[in-house]
Every structure is written in structure tokens, then in C-alpha cells.
C-alpha positions as protocol buffer text, in pm:
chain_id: "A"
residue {
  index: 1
  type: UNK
  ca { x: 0 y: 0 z: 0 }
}
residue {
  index: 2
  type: UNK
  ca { x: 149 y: 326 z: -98 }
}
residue {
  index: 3
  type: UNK
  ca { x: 139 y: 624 z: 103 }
}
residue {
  index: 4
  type: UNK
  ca { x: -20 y: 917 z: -54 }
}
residue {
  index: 5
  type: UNK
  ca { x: 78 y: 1173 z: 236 }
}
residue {
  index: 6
  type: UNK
  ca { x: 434 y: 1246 z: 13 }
}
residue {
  index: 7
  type: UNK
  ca { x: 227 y: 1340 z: -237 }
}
residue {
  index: 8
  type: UNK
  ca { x: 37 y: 1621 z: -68 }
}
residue {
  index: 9
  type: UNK
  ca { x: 87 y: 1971 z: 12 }
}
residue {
  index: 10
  type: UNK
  ca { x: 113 y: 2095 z: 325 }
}
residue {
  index: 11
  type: UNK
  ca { x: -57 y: 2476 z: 393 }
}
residue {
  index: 12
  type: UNK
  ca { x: 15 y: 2606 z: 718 }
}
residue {
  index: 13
  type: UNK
  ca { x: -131 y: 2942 z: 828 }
}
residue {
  index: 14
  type: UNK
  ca { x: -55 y: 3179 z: 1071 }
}
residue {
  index: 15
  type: UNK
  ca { x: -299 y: 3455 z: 1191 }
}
residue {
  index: 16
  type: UNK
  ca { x: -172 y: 3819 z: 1347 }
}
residue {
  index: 17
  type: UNK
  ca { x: -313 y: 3922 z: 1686 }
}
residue {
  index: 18
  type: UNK
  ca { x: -362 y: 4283 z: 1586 }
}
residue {
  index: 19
  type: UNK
  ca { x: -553 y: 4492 z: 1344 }
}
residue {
  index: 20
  type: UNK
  ca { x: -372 y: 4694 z: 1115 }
}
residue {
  index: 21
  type: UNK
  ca { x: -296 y: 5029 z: 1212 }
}
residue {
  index: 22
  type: UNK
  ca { x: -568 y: 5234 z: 971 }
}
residue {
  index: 23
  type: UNK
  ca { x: -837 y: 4988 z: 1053 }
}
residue {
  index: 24
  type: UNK
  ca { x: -794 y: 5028 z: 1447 }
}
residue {
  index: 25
  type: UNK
  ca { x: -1031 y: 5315 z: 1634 }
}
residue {
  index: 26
  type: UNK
  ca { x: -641 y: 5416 z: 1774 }
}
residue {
  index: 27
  type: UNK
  ca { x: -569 y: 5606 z: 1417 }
}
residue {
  index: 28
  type: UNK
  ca { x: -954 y: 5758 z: 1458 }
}
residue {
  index: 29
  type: UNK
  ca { x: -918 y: 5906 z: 1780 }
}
residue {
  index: 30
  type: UNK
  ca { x: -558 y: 6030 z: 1684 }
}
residue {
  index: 31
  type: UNK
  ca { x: -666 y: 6209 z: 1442 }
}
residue {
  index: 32
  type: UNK
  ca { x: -921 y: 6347 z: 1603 }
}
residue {
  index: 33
  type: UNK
  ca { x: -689 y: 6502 z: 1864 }
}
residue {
  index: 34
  type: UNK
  ca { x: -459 y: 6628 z: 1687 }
}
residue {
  index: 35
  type: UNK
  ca { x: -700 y: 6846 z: 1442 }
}
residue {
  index: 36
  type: UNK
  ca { x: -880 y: 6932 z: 1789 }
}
residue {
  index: 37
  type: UNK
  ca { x: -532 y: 7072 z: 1892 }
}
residue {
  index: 38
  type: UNK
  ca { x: -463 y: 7264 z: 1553 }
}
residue {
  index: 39
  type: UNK
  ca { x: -827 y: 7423 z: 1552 }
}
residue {
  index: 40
  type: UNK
  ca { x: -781 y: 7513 z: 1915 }
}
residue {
  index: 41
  type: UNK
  ca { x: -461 y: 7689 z: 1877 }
}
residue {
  index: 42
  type: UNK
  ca { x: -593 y: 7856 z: 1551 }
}
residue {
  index: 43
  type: UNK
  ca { x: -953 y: 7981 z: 1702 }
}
residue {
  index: 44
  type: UNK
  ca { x: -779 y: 8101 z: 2070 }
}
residue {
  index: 45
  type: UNK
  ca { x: -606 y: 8429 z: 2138 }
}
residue {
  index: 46
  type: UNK
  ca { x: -253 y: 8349 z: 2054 }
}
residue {
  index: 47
  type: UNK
  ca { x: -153 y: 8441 z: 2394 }
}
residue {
  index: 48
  type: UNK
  ca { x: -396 y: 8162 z: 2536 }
}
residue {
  index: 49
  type: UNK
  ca { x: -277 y: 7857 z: 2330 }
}
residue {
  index: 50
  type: UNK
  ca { x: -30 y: 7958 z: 2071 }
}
residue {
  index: 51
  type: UNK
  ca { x: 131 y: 7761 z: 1779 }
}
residue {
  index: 52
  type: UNK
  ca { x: 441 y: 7661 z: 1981 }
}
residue {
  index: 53
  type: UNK
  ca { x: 200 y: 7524 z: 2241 }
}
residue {
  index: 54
  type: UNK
  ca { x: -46 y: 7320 z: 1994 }
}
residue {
  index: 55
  type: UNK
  ca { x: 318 y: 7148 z: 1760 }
}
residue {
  index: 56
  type: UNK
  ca { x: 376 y: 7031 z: 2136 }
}
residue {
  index: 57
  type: UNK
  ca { x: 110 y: 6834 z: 2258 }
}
residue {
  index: 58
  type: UNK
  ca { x: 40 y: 6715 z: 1863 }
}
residue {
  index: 59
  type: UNK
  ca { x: 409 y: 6616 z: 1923 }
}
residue {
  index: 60
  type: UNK
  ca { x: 265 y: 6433 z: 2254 }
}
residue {
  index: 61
  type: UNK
  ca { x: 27 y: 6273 z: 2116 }
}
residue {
  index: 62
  type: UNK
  ca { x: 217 y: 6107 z: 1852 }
}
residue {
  index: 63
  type: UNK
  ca { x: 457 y: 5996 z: 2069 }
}
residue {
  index: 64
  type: UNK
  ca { x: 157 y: 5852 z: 2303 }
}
residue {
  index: 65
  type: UNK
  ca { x: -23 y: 5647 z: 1945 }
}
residue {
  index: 66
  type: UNK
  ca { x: 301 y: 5548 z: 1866 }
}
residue {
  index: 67
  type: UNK
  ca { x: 389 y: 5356 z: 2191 }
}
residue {
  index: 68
  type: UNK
  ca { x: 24 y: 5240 z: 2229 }
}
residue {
  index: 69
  type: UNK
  ca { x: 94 y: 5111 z: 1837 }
}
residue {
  index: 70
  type: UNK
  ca { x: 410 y: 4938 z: 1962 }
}
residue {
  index: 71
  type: UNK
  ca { x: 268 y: 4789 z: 2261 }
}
residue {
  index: 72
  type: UNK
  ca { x: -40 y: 4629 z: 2035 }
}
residue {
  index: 73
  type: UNK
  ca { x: 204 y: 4496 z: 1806 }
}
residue {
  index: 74
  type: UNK
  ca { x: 453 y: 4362 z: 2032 }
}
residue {
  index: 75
  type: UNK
  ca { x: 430 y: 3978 z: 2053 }
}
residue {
  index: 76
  type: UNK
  ca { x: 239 y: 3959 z: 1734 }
}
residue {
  index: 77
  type: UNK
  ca { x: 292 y: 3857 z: 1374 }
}
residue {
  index: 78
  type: UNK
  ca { x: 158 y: 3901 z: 1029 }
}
residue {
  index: 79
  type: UNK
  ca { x: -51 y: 3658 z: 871 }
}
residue {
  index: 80
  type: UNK
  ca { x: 182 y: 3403 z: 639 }
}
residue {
  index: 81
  type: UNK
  ca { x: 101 y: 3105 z: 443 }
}
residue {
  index: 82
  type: UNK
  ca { x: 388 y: 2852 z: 437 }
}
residue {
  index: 83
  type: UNK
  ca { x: 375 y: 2596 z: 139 }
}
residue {
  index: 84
  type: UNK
  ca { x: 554 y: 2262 z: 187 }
}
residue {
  index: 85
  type: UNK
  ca { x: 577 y: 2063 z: -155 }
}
residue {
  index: 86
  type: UNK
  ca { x: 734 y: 1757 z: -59 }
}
């Protein structure tokens, strides 16, 4: 009796823990702060909130998506299909 399991192909596939980053409501709300920031600093008296100010904390925040990015990613990996023709 010959075995027929030489013959076939073996698919293995892995699946990622995480979304990627522009389908995640992280990128949403990002973006939403940081345009809240820049209309903020444009509509206030520029001795309130000025330009300076606003490039900061837009700075901050990017700095705060990025890390949260980084900490959703770590430990995770992107979906690959690995084909073994034997």
C-alpha cells in the first residue's frame, strides 16, 4: 500500500493578533486630537494657546499612538502562508 501523504501539500497558516494600524479606532481618535489641537490653537487668542503650544502636545500625542501602536504589536505577527511541496 502506498502512502499518498508524500504526495500532498502541506498549507500552514498563521494569523496576526492585531488589526492593522488604519483599521484600528487608535488612528480615529488620533486624528481626532490632533486636528482638535490645531483648531484650538488657531480659534484662541494666541496668547492663550499659541502655535508653539499646539506642535507640542500634537508632538505628545504622537509619541503617546506610537507607543500604544508598539505595545499592540509587540508579541504579534503578520498573517503568512507557508507551502511545503514535498
Amino acid at each position: 500500500m502506498a502512502n499518498n501523504s508524500d504526495n500532498l501539500d502541506r498549507t500552514v497558516r498563521y494569523s496576526t493578533e492585531t488589526k492593522t494600524s488604519y483599521k484600528t479606532t487608535e488612528l480615529i481618535a488620533y486624528v481626532a486630537a490632533v486636528v482638535g489641537v490645531l483648531i484650538a490653537s488657531a480659534v484662541v487668542d494666541e496668547s492663550d494657546f499659541g502655535a508653539q503650544e499646539a506642535w507640542f502636545y500634537v508632538t505628545l500625542l504622537t509619541i503617546g499612538y506610537m507607543v500604544s501602536r508598539g505595545l499592540a504589536k509587540a508579541g504579534s505577527y503578520e498573517r503568512e502562508v507557508d507551502s511545503d511541496s514535498s
